[in-house]
PQR file with spaces between the fields and no chain letter, atoms N, CA, C, O and H, PARSE charges and radii, in Angstrom:
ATOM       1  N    UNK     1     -16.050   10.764   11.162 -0.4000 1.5000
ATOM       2  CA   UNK     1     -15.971   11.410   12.453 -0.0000 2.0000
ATOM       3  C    UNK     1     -16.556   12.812   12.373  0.5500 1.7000
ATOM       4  O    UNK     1     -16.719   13.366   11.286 -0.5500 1.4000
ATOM       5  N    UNK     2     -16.897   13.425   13.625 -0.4000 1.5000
ATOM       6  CA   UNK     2     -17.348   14.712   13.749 -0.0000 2.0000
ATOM       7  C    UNK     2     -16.460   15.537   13.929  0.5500 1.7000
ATOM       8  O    UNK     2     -15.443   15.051   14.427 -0.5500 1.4000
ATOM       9  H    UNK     2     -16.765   12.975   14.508  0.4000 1.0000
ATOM      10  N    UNK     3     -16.422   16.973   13.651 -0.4000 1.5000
ATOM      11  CA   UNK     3     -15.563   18.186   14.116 -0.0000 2.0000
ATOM      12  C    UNK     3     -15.047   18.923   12.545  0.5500 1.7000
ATOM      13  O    UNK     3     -14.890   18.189   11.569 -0.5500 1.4000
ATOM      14  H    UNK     3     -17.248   17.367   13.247  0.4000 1.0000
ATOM      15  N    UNK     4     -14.917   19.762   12.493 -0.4000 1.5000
ATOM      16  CA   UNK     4     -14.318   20.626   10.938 -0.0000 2.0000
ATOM      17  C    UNK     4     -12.720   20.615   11.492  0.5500 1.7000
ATOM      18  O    UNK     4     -12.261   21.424   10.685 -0.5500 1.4000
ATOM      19  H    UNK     4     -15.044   20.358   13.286  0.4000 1.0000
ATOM      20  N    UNK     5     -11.663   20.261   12.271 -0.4000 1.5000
ATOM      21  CA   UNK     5     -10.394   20.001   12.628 -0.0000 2.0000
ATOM      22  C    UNK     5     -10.309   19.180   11.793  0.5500 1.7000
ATOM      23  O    UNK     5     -11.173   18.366   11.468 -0.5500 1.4000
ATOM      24  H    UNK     5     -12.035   19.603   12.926  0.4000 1.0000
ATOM      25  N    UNK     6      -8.470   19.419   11.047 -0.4000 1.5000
ATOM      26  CA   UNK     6      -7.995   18.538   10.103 -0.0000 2.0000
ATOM      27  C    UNK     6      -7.758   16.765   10.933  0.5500 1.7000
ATOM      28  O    UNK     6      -7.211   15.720   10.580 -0.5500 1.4000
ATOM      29  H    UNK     6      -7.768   20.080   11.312  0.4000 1.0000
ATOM      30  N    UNK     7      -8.229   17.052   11.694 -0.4000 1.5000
ATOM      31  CA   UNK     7      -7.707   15.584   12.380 -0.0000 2.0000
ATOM      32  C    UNK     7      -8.546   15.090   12.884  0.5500 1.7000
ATOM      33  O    UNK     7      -8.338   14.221   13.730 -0.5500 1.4000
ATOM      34  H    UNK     7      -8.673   17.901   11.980  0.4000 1.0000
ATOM      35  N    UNK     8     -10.126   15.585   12.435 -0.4000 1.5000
ATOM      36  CA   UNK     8     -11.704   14.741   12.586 -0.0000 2.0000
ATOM      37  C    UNK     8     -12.258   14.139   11.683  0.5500 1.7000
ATOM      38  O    UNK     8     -13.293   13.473   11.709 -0.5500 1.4000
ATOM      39  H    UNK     8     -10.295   16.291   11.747  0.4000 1.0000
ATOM      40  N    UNK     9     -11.480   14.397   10.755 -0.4000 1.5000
ATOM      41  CA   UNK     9     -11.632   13.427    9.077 -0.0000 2.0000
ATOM      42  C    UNK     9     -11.321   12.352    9.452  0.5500 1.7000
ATOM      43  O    UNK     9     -10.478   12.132   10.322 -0.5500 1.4000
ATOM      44  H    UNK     9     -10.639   14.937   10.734  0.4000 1.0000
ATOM      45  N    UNK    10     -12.170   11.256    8.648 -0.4000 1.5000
ATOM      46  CA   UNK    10     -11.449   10.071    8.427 -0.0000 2.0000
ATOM      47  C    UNK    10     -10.441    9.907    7.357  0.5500 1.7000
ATOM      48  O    UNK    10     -10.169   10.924    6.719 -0.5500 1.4000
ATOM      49  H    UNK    10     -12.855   11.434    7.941  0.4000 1.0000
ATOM      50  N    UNK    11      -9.796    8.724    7.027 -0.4000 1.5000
ATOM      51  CA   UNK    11      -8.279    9.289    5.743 -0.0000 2.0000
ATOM      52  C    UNK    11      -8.899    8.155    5.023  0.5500 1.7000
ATOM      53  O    UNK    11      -9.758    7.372    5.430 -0.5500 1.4000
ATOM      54  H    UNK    11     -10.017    7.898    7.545  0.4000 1.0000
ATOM      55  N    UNK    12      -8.158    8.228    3.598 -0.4000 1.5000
ATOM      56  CA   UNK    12      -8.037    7.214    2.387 -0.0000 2.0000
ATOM      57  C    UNK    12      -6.909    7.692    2.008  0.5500 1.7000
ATOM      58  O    UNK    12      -6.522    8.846    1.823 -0.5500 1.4000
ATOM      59  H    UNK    12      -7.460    8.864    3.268  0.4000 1.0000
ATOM      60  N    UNK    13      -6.179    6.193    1.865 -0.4000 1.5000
ATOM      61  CA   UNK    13      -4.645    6.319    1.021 -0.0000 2.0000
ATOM      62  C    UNK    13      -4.551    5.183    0.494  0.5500 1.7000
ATOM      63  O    UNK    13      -4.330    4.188    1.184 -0.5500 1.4000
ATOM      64  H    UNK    13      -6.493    5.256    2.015  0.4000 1.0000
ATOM      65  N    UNK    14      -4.707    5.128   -0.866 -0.4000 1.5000
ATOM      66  CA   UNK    14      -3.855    4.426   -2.046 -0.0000 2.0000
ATOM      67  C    UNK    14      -2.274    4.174   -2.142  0.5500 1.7000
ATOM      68  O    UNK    14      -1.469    5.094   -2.292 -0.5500 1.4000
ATOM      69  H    UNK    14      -4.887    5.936   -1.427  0.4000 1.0000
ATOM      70  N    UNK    15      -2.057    3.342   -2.078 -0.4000 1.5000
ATOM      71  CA   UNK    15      -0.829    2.721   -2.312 -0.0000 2.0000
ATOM      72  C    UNK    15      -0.086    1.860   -3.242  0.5500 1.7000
ATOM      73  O    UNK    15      -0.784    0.881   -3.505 -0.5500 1.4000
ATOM      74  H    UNK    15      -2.711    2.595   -1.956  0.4000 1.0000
ATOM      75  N    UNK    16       1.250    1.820   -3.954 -0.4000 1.5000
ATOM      76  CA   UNK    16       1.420    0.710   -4.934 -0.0000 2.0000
ATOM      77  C    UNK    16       3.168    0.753   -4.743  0.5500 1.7000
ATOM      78  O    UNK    16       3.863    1.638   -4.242 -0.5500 1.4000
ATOM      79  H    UNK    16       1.817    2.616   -3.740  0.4000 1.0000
ATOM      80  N    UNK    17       3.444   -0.168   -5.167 -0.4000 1.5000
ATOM      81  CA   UNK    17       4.672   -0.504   -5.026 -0.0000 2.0000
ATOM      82  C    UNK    17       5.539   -1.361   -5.699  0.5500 1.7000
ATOM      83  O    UNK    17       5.189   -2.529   -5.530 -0.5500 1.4000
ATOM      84  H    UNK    17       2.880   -0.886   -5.573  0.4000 1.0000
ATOM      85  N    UNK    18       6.702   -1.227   -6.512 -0.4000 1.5000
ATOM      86  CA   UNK    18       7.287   -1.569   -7.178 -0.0000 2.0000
ATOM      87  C    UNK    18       8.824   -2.270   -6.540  0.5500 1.7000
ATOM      88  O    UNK    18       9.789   -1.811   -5.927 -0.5500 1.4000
ATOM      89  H    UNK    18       6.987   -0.278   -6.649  0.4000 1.0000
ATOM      90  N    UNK    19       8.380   -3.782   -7.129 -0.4000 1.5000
ATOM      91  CA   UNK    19       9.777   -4.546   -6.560 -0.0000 2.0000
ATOM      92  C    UNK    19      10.515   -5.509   -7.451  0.5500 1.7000
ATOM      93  O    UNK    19      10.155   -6.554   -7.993 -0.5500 1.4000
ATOM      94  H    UNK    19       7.597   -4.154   -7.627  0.4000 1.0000
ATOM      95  N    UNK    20      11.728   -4.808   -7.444 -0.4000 1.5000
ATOM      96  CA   UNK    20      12.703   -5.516   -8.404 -0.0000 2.0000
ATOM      97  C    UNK    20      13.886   -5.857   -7.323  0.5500 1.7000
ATOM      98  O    UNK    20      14.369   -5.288   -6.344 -0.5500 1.4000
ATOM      99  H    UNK    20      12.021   -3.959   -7.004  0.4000 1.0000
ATOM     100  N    UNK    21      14.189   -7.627   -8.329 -0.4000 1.5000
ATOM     101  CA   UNK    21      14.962   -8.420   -6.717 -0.0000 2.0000
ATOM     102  C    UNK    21      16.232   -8.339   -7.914  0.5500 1.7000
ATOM     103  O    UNK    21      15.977   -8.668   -9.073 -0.5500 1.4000
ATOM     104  H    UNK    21      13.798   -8.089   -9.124  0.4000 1.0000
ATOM     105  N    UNK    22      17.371   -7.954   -7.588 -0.4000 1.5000
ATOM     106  CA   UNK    22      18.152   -8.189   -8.113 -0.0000 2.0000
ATOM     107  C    UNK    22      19.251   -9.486   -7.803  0.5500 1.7000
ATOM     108  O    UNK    22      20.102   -9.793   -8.639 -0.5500 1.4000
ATOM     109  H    UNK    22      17.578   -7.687   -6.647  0.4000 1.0000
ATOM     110  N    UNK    23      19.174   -9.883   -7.072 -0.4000 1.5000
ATOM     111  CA   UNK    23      20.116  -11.114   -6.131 -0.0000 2.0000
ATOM     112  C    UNK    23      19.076  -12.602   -7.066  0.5500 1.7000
ATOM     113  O    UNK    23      19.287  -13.715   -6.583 -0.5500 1.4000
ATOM     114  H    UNK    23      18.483   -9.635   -6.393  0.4000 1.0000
ATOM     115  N    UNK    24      18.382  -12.566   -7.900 -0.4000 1.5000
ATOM     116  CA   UNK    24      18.417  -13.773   -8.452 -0.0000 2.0000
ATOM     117  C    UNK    24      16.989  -14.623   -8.135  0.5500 1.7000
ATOM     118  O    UNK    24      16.401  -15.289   -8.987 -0.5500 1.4000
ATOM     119  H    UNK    24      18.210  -11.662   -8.292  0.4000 1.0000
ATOM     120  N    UNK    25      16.595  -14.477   -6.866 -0.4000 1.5000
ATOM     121  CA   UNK    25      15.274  -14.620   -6.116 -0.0000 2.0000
ATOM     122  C    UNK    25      14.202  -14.463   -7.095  0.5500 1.7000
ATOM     123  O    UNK    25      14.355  -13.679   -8.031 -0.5500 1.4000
ATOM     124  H    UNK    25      17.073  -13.936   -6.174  0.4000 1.0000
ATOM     125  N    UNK    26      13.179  -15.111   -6.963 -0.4000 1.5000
ATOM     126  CA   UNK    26      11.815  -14.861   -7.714 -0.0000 2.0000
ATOM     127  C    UNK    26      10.556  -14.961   -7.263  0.5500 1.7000
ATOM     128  O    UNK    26      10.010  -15.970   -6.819 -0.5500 1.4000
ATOM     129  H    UNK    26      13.055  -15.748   -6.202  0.4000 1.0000
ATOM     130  N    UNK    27      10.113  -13.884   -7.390 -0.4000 1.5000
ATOM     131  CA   UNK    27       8.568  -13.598   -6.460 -0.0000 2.0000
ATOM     132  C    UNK    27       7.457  -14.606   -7.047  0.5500 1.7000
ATOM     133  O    UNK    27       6.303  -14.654   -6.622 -0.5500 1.4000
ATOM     134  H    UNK    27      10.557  -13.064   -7.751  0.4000 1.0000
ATOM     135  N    UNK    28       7.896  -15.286   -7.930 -0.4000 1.5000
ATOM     136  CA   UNK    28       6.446  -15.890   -8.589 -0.0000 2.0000
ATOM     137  C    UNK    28       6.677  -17.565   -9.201  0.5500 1.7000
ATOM     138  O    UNK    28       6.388  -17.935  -10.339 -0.5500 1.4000
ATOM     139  H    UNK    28       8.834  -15.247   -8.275  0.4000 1.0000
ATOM     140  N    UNK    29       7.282  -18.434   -8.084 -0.4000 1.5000
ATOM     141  CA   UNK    29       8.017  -19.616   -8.477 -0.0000 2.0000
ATOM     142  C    UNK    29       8.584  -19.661  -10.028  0.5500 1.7000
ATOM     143  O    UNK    29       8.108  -20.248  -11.000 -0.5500 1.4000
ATOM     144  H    UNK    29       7.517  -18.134   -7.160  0.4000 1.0000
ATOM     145  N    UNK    30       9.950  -18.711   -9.904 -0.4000 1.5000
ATOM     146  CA   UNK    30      10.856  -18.830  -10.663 -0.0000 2.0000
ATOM     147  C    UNK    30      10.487  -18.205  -12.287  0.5500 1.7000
ATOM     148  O    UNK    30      11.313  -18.151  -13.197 -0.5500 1.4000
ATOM     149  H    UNK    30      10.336  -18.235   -9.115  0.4000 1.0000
ATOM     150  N    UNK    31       9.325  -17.847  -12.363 -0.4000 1.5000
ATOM     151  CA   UNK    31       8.909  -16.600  -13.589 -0.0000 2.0000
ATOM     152  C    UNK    31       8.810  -15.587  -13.671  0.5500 1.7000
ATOM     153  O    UNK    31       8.676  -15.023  -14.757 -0.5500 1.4000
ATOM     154  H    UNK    31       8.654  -17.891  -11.623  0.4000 1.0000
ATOM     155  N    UNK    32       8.852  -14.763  -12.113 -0.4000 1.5000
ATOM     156  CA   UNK    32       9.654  -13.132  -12.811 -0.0000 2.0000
ATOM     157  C    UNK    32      10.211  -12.746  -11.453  0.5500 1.7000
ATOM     158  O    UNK    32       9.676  -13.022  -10.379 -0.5500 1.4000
ATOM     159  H    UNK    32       8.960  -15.222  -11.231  0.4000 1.0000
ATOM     160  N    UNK    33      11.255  -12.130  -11.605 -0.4000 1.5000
ATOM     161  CA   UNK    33      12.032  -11.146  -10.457 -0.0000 2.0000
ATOM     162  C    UNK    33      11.492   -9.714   -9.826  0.5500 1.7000
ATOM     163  O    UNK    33      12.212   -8.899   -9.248 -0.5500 1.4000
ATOM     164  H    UNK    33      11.689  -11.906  -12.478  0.4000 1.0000
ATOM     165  N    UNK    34      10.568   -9.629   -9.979 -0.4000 1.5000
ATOM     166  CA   UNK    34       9.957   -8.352   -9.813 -0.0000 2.0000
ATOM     167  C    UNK    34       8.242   -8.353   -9.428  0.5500 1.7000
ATOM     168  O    UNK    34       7.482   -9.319   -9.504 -0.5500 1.4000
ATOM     169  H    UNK    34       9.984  -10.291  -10.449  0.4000 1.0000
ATOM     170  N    UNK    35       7.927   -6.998   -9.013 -0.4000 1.5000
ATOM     171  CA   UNK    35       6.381   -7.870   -8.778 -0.0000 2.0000
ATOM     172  C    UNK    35       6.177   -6.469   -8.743  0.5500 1.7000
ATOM     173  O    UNK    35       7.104   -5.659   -8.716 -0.5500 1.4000
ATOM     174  H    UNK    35       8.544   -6.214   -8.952  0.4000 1.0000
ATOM     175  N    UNK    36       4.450   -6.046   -8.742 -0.4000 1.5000
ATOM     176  CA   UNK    36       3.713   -4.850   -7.909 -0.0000 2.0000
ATOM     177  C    UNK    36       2.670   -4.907   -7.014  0.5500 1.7000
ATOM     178  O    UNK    36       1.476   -4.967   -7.308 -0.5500 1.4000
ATOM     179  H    UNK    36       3.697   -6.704   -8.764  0.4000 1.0000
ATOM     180  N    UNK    37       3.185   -4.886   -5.845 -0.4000 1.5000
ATOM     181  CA   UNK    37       1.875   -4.682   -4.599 -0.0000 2.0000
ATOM     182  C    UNK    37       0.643   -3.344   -4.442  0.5500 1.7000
ATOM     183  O    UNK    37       0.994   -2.191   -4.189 -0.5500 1.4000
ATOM     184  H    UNK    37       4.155   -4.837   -5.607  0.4000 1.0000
ATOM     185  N    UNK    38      -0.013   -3.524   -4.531 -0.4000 1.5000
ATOM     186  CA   UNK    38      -1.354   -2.132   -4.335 -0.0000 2.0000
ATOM     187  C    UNK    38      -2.090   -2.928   -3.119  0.5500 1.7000
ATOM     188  O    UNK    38      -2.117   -4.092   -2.719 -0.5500 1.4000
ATOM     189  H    UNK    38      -0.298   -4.460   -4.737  0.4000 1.0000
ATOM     190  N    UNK    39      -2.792   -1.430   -2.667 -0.4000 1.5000
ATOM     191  CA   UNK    39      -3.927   -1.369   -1.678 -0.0000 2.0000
ATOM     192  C    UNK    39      -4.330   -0.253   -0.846  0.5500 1.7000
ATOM     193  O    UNK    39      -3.631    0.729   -0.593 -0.5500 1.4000
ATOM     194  H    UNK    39      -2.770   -0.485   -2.992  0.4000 1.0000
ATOM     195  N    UNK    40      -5.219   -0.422   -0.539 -0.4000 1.5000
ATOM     196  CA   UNK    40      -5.594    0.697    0.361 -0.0000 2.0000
ATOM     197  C    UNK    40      -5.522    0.808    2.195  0.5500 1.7000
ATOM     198  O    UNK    40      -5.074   -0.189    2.761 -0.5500 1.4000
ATOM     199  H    UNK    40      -5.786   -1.220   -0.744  0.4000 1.0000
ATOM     200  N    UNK    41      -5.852    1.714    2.858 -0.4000 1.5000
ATOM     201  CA   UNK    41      -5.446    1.989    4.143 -0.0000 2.0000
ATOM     202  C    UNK    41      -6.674    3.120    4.192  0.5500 1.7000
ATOM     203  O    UNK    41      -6.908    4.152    3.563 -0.5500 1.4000
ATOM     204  H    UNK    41      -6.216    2.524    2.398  0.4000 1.0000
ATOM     205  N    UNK    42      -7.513    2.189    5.555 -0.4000 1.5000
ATOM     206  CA   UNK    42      -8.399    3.540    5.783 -0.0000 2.0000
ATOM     207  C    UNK    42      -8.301    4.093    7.030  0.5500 1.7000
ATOM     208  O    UNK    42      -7.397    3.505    7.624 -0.5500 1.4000
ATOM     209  H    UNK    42      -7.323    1.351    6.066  0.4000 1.0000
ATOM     210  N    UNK    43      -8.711    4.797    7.595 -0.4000 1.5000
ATOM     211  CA   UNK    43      -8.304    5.295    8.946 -0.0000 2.0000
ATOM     212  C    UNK    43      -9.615    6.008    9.230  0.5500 1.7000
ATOM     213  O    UNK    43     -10.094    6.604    8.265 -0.5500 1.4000
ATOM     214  H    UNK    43      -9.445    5.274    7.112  0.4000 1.0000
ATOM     215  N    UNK    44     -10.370    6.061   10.523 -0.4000 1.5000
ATOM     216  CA   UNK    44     -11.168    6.556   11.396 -0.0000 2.0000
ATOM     217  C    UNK    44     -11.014    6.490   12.838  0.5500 1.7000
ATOM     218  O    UNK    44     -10.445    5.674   13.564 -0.5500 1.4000
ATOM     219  H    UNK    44      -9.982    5.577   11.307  0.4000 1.0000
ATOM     220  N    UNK    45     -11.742    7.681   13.099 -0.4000 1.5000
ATOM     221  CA   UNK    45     -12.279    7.519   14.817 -0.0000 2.0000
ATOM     222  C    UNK    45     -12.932    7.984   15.801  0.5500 1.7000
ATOM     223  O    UNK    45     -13.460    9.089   15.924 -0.5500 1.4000
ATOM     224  H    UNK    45     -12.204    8.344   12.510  0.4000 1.0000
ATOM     225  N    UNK    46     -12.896    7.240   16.405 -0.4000 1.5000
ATOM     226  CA   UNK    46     -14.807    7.606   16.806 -0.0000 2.0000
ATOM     227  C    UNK    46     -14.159    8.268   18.401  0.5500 1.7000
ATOM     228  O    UNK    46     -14.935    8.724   19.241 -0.5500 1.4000
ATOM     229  H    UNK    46     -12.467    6.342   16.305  0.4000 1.0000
């Protein structure tokens, strides 16, 4: 985007995330209780 205002940028944000199931459940048919999600998020505008 155009303009030198902090809010004419476009954004990048990295993300990750850590999940531990304690109730017994399993994120990965029954081989681990826990998992890590990542990704990104971009943002613009015109």
């Amino acid at each position: 985007s155009t303009g030198e205002s902090f809010f004419a940028r476009p954004e990048i944000r990295f993300f990750a995330t850590y999940l531990k199931d304690n109730e017994g459940d399993s994120f990965d048919n029954n081989k681990s209780n826990d998992t890590i999600n990542y990704g990104v998020q971009i943002e613009a505008w015109w």
